[in-house]
C-alpha positions as CSV (number, residue, x, y, z in Angstrom):
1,X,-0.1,9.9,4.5
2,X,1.8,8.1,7.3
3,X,1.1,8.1,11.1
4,X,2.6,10.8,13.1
5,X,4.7,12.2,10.4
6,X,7.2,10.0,9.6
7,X,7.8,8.5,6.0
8,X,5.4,5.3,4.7
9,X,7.8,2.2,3.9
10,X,9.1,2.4,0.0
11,X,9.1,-1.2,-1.0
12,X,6.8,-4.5,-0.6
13,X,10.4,-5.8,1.0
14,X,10.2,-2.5,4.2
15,X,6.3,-3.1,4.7
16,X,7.2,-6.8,5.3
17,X,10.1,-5.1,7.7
18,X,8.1,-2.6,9.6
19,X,5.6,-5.6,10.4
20,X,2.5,-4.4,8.4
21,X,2.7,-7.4,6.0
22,X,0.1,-10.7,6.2
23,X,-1.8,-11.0,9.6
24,X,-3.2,-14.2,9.7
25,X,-6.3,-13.4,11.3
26,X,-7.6,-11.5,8.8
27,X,-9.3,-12.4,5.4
28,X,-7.4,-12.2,2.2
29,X,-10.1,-9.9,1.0
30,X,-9.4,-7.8,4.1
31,X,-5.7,-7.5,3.4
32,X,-6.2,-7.3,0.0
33,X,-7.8,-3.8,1.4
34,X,-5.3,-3.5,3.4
35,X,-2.2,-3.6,1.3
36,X,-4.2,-1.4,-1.0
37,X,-4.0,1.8,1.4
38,X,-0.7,0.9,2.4
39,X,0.2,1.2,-1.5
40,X,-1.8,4.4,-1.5
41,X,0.0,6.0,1.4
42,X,3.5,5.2,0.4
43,X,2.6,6.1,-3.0
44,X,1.2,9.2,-2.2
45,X,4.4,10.2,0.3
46,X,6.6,9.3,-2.7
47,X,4.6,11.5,-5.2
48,X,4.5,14.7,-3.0
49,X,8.3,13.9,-2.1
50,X,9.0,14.2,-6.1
51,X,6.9,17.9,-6.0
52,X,3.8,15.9,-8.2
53,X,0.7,18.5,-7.9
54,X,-2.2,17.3,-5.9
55,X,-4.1,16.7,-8.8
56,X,-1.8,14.1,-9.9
57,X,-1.7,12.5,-7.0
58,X,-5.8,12.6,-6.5
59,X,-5.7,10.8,-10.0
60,X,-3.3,7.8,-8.7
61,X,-5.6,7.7,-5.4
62,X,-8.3,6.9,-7.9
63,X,-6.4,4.8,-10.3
64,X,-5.8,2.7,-7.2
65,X,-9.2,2.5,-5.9
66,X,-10.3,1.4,-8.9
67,X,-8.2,-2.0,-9.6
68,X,-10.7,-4.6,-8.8
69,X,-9.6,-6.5,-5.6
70,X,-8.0,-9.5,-7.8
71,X,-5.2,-7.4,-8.5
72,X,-4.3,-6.3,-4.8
73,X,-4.3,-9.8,-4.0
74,X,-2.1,-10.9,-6.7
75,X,0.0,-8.0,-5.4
76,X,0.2,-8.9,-1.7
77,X,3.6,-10.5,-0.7
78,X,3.4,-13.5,0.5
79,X,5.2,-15.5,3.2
80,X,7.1,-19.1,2.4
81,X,5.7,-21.7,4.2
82,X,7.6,-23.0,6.6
């Protein structure tokens, strides 16, 4: 599911890219949230791209909104201080 039709990014590297990565001004608990449904929606573009069945991707949806909050924020990239 990406915004006006076009394709969500495919890697942590083309989120950074397309300026959806860290925002400072939010929690890490909020962009642990928020990397979460960014890895939902590029997931979920990737799986219908590959013809999975919407059951299949229902099941990742809830796979993924069911990894405790720990492991989005391991997952998060995260910028080198500079």
């Amino acid at each position: 599911m990406s915004d006006e039709g076009h394709c969500a990014p495919r890697t942590a590297v083309e989120v950074e890219q397309a300026g959806i990565g860290h925002q400072f001004d939010r929690s890490e608990f909020d962009e642990a949230i928020a990397w979460r449904d960014r890895y939902i929606a590029w997931q979920t573009d990737r799986m219908r791209g590959d013809a999975c069945t919407e059951e299949q991707v229902e099941a990742m949806v809830r796979k993924a909104l069911g990894m405790p909050y720990a492991f989005w924020i391991d997952a998060m990239p995260r910028r080198q201080a500079h």
